[in-house]
C-alpha positions, 0 to 999 in steps of 0.5 A: 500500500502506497503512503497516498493512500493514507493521505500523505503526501510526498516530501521533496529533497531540496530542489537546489541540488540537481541530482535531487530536483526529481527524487522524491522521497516519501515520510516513512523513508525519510523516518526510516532513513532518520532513524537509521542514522539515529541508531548508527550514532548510537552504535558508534557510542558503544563501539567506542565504549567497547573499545571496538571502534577504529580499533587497530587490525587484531592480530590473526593469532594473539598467542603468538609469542611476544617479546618482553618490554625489557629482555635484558631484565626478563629472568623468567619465561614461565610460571608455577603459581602453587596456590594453597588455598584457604590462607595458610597460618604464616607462623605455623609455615614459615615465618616463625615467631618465638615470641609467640611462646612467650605470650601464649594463652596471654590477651593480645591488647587492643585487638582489633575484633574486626580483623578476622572474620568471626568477630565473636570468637576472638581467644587469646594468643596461642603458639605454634604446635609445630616445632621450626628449625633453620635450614640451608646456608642461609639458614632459613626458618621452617615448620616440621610440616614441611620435612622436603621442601625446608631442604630447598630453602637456599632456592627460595626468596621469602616474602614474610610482610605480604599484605590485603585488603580483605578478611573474606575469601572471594574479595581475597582470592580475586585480590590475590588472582585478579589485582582488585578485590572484586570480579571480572577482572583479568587474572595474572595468568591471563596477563602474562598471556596477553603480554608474552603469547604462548611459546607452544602451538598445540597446547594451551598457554595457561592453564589451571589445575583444582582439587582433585578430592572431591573438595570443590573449587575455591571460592569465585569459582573460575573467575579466579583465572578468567580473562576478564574484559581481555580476549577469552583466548587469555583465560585459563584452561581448567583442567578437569580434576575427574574423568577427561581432563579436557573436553573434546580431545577426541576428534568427532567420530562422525568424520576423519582428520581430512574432514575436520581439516577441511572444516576448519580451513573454511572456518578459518577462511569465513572468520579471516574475511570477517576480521578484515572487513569488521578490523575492530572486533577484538575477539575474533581473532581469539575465536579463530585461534581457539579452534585451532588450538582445540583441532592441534591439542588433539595431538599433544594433549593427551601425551603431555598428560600421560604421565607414564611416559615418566620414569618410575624414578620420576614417578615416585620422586614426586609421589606417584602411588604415595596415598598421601600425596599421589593426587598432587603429585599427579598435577605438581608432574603435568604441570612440569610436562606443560610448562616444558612443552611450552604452556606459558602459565600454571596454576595448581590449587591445594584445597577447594573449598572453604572450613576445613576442605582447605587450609582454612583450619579455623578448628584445628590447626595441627590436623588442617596445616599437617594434612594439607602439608602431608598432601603438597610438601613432597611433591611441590620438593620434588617440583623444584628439583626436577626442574633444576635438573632440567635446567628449568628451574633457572627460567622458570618462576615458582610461586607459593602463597594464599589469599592470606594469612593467620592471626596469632591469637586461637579462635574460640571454641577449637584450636584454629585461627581466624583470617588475617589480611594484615600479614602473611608469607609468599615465597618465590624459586626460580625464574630470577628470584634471588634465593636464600633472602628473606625481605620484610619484616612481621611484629614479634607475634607475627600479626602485622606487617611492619616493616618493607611491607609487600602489597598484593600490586607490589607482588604482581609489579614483581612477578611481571618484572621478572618475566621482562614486563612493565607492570605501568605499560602492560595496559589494555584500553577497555571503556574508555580507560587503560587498565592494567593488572596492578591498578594505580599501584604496585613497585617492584621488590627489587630486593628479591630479584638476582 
């Protein structure tokens, strides 16, 4: 039906412009042509919150290996971040605190009763119950929990002043992981990523191993390695604790290699022209390179995963058929398969979830801190040796820690103790780290940091710093605003670098 017919007339482009003196054009084409307009405005506004709009041409595989900013101060290709999840006690691990004997059963004035997370369970100060002794040349404090690793103390570079912002597990964790306390951020993982690329191309450049006893994840679930507003190519590959470790690692039964090849060729091909039309869509790229990846894993996957190709010297060095320990031990020896396969970063997490499934001994902590010692000690020991005897160790950063600490005083009703943001103990091997130092300092009960202290964004600025990276250039522009994984924050802890 004709506008006419509803009586309404048609308009008439300007007549002082020749090439439109003829051409009529009638209301709803004028409404539909307005609005047109209208909504390109408005798409142009979100492309540009989006950072999509006049974006640069996106590389056609961002995990191509990438040089550092500075590879005269890179020291470290990969890392091992071996998270003991739950927040171990720093002064029944390794920052040990005689006065604590001294004080024991005694109050601890002026507490504050809102630094732990039960406000009505505050009890008094309580030492230890596990025995320390000096290690190595350099003569380093351990606990008795931890008979195999003490013996490589002389490798390690210890971080006793770390400090948080929060008391709860999810703000911790994404602290910890992520640079802000709070989700939908990038973790580190998935920033050394986007800053190194991947030196592998058949496996994945970062990925995540969780508990494997049937205690959970921790807690923010996978948000704890996800990728944030980067390219999902950047997120963490998690690892399935039970059954197929990774989906799909089986080519589709419905048809042969040649097939799939050809499939994802065209794929490949459709997606290409798409990104040379539509420059700006920074994800597409990532998509492309993630079926890729997926067809070439296929291949290299399940030999980086069969851990029987390792000798039974290897095996039963890590813990292989130790009931103790065999479960850790299983990732502690994917992890090196990966890590010298090429995969960028590694994540291992002791424990899921919280109360008592991880080291969040709130009851008790002889039975929680032995327990999840007996199941981590040998294996991360045997880690770090096979590694050195790789050469692997030397450009490889090896990362132990929670998402806090302990306080020193008993939690009321068991032998725990509550949460403690103010202080607790990372260690580094490895991968640049100068081992054998300890760099900063707790009160003499070990409750807070005092001296040289070590914020969560000092501790990533570090870690970036040692794989060649600056923590202040390391940005992507996502709505409107450079972001970067140590917000408006972070200095280096030289002291601890070789």
């Amino acid at each position: 039906m004709k506008e006419a017919e509803f009586g309404l007339p048609p308009l008439f482009l300007p007549a002082d412009n020749p090439m439109n003196a003829s051409l009529p054009i009638h209301r709803r084409q004028l409404l539909q042509r307005a609005g047109a307009g209208f909504g390109g405005v408005a798409l142009a506004s979100l492309l540009q919150q989006e950072n999509l709009l006049a974006a640069a041409p996106q590389p056609l595989d961002p995990l191509a290996p990438k040089p550092p900013h500075d590879p005269k101060r890179a020291k470290a290709k990969r890392v091992i971040w071996l998270f003991m999840n739950g927040g171990p006690s720093q002064v029944d691990t390794w920052n040990y605190r005689p006065e604590l004997e001294k004080r024991d059963g005694k109050e601890l004035e002026g507490f504050d009763k809102n630094t732990g997370f039960f406000t009505n369970q505050v009890g008094p100060i309580m030492k230890s119950p596990f025995q320390f002794a000096q290690h190595g040349e350099s003569g380093a404090w351990a606990s008795e929990i931890f008979p195999h690793m003490s013996k490589h103390v002389d490798k390690m570079a210890f971080l006793h002043s770390c400090h948080t912002e929060s008391n709860n597990h999810s703000p911790a964790l994404f602290m910890v992981n992520c640079g802000l306390p709070k989700m939908g951020f990038p973790c580190v993982g998935s920033w050394v990523t986007y800053g190194l690329g991947s030196e592998s191309r058949d496996l994945p450049a970062f990925i995540v191993m969780s508990d494997p006893k049937g205690r959970g994840l921790p807690k923010g679930y996978s948000q704890n390695w996800g990728a944030g507003f980067l390219p999902s190519v950047y997120q963490g590959t998690w690892l399935k604790p039970t059954g197929d470790p990774i989906d799909n690692l089986k080519p589709p039964a419905t048809m042969d290699v040649s097939q799939q090849r050809r499939q994802l060729d065209l794929m490949k091909q459709l997606n290409q022209f798409h990104a040379e039309q539509n420059p700006g869509e920074a994800d597409l790229a990532a998509r492309i390179e993630s079926f890729e990846l997926a067809y070439r894993m296929q291949q290299a996957a399940p030999e980086t995963l069969d851990i029987t190709r390792e000798t039974k010297e290897t095996q039963e060095l890590y813990g292989i058929g130790d009931p103790d320990c065999e479960h850790i031990a299983k990732q502690c020896l994917i992890a090196r398969r990966f890590l010298e396969r090429g995969t960028r970063f590694v994540q291992i997490y002791s424990g899921g979830m919280e109360n008592e499934r991880s080291w969040d001994g709130h009851k008790d902590i002889v039975k929680n801190h032995a327990g999840f010692a007996k199941e981590t000690d040998k294996p991360i020991a045997a880690l770090l040796q096979d590694l050195e005897a790789r050469g692997l160790l030397e450009d490889t950063l090896v990362v132990w820690g929670g998402e806090f600490g302990r306080l020193p005083i008993v939690q009321k009703g068991g032998t725990g103790r509550d949460h403690n943001p103010h202080c607790f103990t990372v260690w580094m091997a490895g991968g640049g780290a100068k081992g054998g130092t300890s760099y900063g300092i707790t009160d003499e009960i070990g409750h807070k940091a005092v001296d040289d202290k070590v914020h969560i964004n000092d501790l990533h600025a570090t870690i970036l710093d040692l794989l060649g990276l600056d923590h202040e250039r390391l940005t992507y522009r996502h709505n409107g605003r450079d972001f970067r994984l140590t917000d408006v924050a972070g200095h280096v802890v030289h002291d601890v670098i070789a």
